[in-house]
mmCIF file as Biopython writes it, N, C-alpha, C and O atoms, coordinates in Angstrom:
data_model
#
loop_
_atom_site.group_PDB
_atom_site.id
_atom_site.type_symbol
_atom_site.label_atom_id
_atom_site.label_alt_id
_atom_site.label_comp_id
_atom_site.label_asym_id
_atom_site.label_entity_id
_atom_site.label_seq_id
_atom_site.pdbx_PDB_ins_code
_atom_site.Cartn_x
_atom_site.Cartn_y
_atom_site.Cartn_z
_atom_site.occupancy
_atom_site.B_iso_or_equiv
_atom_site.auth_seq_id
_atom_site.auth_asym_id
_atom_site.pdbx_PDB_model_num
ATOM 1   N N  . UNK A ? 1  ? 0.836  -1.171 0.000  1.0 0.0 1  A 1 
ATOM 2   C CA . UNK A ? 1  ? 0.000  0.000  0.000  1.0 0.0 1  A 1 
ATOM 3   C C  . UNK A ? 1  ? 0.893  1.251  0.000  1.0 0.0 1  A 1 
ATOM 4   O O  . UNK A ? 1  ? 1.754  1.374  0.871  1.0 0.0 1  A 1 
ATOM 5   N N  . UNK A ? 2  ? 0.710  2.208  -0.976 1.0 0.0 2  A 1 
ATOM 6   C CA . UNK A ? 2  ? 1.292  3.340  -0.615 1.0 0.0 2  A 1 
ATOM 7   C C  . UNK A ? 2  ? 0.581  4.497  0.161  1.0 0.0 2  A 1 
ATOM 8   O O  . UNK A ? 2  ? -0.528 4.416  0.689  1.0 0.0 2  A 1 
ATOM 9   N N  . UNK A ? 3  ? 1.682  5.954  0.136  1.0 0.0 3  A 1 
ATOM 10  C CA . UNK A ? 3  ? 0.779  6.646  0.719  1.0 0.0 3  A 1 
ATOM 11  C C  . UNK A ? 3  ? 0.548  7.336  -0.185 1.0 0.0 3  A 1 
ATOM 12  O O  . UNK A ? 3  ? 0.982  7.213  -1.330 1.0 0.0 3  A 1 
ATOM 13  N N  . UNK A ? 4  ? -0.628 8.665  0.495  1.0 0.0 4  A 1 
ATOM 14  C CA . UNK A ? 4  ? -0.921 9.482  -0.230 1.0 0.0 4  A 1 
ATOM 15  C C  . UNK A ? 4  ? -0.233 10.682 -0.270 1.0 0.0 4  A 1 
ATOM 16  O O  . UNK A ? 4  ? 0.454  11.018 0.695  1.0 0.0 4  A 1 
ATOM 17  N N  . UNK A ? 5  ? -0.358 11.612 -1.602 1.0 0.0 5  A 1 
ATOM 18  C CA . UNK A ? 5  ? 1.041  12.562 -2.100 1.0 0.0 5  A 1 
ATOM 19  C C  . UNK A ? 5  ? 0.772  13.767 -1.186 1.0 0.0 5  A 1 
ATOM 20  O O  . UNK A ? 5  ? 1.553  14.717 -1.132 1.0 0.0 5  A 1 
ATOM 21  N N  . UNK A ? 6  ? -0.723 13.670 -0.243 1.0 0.0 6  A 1 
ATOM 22  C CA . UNK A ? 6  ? -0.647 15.462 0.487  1.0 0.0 6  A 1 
ATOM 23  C C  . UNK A ? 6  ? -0.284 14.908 2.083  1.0 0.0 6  A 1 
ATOM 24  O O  . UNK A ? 6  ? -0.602 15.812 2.856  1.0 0.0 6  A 1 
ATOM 25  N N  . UNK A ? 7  ? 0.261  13.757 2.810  1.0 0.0 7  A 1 
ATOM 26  C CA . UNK A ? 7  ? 0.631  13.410 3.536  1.0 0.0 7  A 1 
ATOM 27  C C  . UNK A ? 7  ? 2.201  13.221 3.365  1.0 0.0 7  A 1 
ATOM 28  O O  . UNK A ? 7  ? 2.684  12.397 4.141  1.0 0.0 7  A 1 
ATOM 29  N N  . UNK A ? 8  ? 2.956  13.752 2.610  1.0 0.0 8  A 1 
ATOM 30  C CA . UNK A ? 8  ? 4.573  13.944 2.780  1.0 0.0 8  A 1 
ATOM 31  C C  . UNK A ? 8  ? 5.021  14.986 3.883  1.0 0.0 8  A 1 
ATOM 32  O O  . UNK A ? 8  ? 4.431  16.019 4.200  1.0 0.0 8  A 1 
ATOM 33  N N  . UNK A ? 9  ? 5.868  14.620 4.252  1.0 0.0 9  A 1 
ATOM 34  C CA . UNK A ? 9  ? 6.632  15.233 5.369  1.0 0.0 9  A 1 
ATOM 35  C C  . UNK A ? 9  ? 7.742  16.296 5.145  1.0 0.0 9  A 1 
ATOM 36  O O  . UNK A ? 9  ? 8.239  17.085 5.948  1.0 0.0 9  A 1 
ATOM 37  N N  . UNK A ? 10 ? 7.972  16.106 3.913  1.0 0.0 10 A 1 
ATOM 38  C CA . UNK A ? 10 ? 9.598  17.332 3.642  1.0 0.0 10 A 1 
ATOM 39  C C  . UNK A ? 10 ? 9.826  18.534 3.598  1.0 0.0 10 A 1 
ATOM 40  O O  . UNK A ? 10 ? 10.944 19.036 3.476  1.0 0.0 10 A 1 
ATOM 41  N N  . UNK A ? 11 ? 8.708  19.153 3.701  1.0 0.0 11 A 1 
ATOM 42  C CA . UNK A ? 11 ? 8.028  20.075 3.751  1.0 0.0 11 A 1 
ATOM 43  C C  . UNK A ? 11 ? 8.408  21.273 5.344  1.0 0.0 11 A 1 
ATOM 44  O O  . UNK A ? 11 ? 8.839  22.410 5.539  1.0 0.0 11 A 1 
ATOM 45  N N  . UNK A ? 12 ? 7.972  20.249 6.047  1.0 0.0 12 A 1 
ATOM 46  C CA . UNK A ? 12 ? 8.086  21.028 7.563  1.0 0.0 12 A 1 
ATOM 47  C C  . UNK A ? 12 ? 10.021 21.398 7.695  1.0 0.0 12 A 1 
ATOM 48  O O  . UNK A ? 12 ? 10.505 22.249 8.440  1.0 0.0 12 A 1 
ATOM 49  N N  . UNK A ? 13 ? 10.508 20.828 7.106  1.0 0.0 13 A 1 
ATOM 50  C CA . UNK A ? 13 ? 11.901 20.958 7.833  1.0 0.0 13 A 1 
ATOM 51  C C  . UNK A ? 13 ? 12.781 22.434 6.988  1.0 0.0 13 A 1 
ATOM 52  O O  . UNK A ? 13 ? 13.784 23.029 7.382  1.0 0.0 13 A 1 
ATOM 53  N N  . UNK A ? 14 ? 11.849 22.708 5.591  1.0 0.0 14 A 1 
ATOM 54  C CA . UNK A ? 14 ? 11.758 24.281 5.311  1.0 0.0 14 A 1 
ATOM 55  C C  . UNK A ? 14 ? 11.513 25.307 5.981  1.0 0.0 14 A 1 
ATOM 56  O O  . UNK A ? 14 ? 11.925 26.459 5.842  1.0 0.0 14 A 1 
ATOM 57  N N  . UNK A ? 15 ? 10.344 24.542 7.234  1.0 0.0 15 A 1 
ATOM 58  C CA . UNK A ? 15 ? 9.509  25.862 7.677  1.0 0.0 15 A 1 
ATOM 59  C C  . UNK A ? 15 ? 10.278 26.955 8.508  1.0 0.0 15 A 1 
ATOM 60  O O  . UNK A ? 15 ? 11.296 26.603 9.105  1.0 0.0 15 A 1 
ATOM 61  N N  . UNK A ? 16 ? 9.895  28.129 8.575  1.0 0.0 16 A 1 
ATOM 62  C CA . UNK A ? 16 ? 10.332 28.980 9.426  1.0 0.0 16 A 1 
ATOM 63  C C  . UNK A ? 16 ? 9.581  28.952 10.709 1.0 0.0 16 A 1 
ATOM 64  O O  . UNK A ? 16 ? 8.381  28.749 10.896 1.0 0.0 16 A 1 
ATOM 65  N N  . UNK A ? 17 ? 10.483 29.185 11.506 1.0 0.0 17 A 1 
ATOM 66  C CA . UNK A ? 17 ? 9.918  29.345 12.809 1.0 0.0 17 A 1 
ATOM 67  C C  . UNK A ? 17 ? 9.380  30.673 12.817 1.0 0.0 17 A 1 
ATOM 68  O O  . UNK A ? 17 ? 9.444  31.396 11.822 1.0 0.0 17 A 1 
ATOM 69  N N  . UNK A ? 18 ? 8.628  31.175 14.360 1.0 0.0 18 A 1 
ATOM 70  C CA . UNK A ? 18 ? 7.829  32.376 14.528 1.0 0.0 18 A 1 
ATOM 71  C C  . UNK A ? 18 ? 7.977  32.920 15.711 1.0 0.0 18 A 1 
ATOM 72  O O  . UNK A ? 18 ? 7.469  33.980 16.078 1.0 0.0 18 A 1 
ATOM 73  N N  . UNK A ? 19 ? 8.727  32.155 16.379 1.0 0.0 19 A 1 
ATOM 74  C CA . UNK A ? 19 ? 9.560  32.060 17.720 1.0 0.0 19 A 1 
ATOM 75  C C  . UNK A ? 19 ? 11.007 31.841 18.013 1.0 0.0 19 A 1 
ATOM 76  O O  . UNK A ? 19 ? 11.479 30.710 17.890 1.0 0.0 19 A 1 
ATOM 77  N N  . UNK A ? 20 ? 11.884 33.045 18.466 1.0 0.0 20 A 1 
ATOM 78  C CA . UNK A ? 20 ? 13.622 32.497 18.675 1.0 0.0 20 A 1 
ATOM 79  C C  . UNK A ? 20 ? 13.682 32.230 20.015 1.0 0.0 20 A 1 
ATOM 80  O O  . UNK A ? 20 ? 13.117 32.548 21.061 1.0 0.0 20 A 1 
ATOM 81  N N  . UNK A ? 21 ? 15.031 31.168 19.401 1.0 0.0 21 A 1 
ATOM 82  C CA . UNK A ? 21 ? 15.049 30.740 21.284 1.0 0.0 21 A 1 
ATOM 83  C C  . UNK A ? 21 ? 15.812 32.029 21.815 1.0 0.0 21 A 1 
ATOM 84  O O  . UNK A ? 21 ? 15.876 33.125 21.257 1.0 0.0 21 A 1 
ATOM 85  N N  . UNK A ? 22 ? 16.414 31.616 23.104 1.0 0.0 22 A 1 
ATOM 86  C CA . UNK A ? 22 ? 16.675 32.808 23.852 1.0 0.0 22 A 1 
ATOM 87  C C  . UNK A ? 22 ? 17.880 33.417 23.308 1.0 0.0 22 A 1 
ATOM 88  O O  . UNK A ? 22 ? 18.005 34.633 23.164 1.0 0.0 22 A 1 
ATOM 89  N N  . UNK A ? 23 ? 19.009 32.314 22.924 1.0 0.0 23 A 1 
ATOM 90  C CA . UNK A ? 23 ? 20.275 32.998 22.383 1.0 0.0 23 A 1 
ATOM 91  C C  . UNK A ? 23 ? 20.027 33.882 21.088 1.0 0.0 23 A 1 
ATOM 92  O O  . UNK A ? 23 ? 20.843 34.783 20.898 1.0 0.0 23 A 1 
ATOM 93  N N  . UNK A ? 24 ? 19.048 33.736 20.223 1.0 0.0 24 A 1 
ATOM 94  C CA . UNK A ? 24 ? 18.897 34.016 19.293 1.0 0.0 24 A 1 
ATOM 95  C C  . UNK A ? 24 ? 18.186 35.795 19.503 1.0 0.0 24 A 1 
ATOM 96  O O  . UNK A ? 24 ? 18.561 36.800 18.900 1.0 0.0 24 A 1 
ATOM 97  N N  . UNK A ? 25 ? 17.577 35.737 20.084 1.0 0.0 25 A 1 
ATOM 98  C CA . UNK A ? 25 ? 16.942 36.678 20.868 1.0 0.0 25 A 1 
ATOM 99  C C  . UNK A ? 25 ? 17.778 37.894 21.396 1.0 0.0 25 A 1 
ATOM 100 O O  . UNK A ? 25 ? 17.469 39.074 21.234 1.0 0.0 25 A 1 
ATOM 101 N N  . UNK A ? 26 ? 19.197 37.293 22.240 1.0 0.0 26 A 1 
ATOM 102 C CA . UNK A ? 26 ? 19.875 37.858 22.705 1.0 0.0 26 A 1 
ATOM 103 C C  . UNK A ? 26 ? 21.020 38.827 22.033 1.0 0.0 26 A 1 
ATOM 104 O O  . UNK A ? 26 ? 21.693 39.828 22.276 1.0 0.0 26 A 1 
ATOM 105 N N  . UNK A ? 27 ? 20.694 37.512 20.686 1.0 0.0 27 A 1 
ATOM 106 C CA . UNK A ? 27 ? 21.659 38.242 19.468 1.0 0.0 27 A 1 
ATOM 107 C C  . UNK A ? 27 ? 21.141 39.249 18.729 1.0 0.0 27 A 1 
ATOM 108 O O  . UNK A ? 27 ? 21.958 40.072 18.314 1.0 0.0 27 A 1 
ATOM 109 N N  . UNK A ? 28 ? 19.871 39.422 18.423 1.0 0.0 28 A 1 
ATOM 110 C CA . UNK A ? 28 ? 19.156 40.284 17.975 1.0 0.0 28 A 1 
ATOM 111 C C  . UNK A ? 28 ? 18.900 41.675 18.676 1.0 0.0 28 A 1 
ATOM 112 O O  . UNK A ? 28 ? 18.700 42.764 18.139 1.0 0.0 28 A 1 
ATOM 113 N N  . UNK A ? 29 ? 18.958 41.364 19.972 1.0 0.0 29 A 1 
ATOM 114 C CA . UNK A ? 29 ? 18.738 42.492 20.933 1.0 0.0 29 A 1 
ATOM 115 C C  . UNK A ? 29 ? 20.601 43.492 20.718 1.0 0.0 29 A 1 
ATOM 116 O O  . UNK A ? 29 ? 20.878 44.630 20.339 1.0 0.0 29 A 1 
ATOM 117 N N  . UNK A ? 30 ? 21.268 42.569 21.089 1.0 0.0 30 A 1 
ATOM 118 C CA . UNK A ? 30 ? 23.204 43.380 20.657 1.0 0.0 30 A 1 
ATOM 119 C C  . UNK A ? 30 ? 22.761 43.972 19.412 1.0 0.0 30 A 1 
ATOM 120 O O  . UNK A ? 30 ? 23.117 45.150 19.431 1.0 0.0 30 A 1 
ATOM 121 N N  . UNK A ? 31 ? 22.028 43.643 18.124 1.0 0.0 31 A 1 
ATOM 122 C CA . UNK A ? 31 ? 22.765 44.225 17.199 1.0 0.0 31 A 1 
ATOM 123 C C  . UNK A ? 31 ? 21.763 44.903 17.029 1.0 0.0 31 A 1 
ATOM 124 O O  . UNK A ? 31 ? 21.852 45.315 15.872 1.0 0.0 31 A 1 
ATOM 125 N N  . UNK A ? 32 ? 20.340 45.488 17.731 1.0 0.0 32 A 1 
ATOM 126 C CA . UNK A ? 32 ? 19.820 46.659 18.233 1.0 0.0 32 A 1 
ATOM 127 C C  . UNK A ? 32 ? 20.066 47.185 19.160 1.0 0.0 32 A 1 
ATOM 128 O O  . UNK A ? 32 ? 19.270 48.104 19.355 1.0 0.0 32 A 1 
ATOM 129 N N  . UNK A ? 33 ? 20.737 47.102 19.840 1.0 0.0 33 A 1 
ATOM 130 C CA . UNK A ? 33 ? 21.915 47.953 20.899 1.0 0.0 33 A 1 
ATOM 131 C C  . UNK A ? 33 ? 20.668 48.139 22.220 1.0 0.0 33 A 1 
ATOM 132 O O  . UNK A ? 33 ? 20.442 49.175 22.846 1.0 0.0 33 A 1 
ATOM 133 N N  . UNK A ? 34 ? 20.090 47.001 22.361 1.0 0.0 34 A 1 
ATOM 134 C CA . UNK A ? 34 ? 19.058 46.994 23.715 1.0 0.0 34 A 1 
ATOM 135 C C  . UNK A ? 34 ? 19.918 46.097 24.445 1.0 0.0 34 A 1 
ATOM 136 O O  . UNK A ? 34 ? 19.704 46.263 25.646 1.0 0.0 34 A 1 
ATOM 137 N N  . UNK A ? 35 ? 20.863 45.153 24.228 1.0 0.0 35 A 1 
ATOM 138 C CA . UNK A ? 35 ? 21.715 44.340 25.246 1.0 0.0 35 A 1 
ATOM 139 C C  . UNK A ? 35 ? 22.779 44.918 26.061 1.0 0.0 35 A 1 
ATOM 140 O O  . UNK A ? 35 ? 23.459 45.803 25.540 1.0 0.0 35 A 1 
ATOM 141 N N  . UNK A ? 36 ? 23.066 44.502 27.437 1.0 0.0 36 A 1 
ATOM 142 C CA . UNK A ? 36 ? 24.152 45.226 27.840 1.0 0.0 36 A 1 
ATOM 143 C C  . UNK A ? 36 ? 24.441 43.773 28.484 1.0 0.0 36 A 1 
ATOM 144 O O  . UNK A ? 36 ? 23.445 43.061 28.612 1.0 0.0 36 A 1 
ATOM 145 N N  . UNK A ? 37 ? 25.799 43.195 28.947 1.0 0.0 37 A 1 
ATOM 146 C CA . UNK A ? 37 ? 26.681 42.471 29.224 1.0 0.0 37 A 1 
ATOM 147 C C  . UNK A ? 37 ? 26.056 42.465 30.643 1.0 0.0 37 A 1 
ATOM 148 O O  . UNK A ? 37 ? 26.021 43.491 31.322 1.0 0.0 37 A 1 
ATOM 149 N N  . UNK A ? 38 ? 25.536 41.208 31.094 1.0 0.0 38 A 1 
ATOM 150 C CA . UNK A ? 38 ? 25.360 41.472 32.505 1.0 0.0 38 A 1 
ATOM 151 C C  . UNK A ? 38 ? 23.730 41.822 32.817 1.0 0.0 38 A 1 
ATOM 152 O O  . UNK A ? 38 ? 23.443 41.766 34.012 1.0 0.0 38 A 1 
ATOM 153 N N  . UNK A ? 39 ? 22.875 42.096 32.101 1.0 0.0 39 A 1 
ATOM 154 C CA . UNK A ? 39 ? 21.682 41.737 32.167 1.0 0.0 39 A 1 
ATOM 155 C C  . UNK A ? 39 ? 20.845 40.295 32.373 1.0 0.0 39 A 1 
ATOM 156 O O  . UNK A ? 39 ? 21.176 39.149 32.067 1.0 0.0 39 A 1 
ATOM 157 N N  . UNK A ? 40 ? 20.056 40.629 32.789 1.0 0.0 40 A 1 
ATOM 158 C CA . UNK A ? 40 ? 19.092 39.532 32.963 1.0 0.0 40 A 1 
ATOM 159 C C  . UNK A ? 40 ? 18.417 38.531 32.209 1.0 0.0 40 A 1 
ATOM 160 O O  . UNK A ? 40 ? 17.243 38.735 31.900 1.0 0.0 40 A 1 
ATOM 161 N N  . UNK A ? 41 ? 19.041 37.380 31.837 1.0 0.0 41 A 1 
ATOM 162 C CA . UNK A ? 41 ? 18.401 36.693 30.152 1.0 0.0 41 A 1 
ATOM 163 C C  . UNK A ? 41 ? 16.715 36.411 30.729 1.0 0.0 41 A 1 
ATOM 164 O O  . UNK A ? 41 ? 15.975 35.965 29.852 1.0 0.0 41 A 1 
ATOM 165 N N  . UNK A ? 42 ? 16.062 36.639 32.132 1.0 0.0 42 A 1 
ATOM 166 C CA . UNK A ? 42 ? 15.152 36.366 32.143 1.0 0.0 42 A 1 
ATOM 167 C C  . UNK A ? 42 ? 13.754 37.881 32.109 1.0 0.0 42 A 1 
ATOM 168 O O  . UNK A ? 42 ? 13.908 38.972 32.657 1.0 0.0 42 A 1 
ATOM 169 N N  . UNK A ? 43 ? 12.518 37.437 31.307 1.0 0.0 43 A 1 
ATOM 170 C CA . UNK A ? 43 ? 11.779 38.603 30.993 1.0 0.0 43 A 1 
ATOM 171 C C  . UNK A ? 43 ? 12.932 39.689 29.948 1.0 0.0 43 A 1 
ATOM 172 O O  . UNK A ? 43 ? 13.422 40.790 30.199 1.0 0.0 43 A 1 
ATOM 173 N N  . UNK A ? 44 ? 13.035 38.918 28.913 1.0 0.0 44 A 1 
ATOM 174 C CA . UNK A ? 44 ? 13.454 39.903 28.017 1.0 0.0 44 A 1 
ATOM 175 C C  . UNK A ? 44 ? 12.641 40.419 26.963 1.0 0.0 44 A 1 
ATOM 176 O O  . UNK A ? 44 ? 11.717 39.837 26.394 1.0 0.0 44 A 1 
ATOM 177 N N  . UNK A ? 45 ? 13.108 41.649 26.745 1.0 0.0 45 A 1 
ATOM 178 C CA . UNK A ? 45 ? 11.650 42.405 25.688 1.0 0.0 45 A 1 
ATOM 179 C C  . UNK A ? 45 ? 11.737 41.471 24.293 1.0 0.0 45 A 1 
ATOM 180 O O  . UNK A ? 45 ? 12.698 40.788 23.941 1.0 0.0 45 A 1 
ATOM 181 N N  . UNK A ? 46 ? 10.410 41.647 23.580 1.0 0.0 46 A 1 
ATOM 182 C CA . UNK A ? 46 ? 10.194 41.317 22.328 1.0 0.0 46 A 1 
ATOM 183 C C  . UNK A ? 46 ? 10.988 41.678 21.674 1.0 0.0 46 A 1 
ATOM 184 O O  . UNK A ? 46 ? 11.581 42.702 22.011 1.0 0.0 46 A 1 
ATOM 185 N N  . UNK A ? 47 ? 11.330 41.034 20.516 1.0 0.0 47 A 1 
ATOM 186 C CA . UNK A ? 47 ? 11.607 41.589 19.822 1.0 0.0 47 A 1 
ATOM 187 C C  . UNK A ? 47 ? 11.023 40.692 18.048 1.0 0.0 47 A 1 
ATOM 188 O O  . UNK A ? 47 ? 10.538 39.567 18.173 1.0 0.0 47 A 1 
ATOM 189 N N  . UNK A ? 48 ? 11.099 41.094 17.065 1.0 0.0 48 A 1 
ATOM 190 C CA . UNK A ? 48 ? 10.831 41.243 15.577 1.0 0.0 48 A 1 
ATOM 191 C C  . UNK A ? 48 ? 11.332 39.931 14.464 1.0 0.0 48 A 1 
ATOM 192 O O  . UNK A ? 48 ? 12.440 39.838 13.935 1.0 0.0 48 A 1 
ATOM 193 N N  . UNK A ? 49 ? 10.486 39.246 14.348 1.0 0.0 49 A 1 
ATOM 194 C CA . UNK A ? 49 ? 11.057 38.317 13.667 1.0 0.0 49 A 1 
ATOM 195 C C  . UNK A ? 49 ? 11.065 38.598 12.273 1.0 0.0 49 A 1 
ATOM 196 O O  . UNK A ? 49 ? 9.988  38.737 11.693 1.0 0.0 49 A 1 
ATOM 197 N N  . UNK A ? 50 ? 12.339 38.716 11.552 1.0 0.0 50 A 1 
ATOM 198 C CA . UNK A ? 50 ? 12.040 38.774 10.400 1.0 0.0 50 A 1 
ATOM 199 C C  . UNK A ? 50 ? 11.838 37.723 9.380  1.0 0.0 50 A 1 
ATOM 200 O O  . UNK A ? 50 ? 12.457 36.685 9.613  1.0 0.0 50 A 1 
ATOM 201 N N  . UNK A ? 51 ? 11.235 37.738 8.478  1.0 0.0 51 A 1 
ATOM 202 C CA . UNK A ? 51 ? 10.733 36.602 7.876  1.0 0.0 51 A 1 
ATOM 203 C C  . UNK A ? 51 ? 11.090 37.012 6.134  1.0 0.0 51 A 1 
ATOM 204 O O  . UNK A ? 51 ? 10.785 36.223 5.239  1.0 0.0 51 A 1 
#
C-alpha cells in the first residue's frame, strides 16, 4: 500500500519558525543595541522576527 502525495513530510523541515530561542533573541537584541553584558536573560523584551 502506498501513501498518499498530500501526507509527505519534507516540507516542515523548510519551515520557518515564529519564535527564537533565547540565544537568538539575545543576538538580535546586541545588534539593536538593547543588550548590555550582565543583564538579565530572564523577561526579556520582544523583539521582531524577520521573515
Amino acid at each position: 500500500m502506498s501513501r498518499h502525495s498530500s501526507l509527505k513530510v519534507s516540507s516542515l523541515g523548510s519551515k520557518r519558525r515564529s519564535v527564537l530561542k533565547r540565544t537568538e533573541r539575545i543576538e538580535q537584541l546586541k545588534i539593536e543595541r538593547r543588550w548590555k553584558d550582565g543583564d538579565n536573560v530572564t523577561g526579556l523584551p520582544k523583539t521582531k522576527v524577520v521573515k
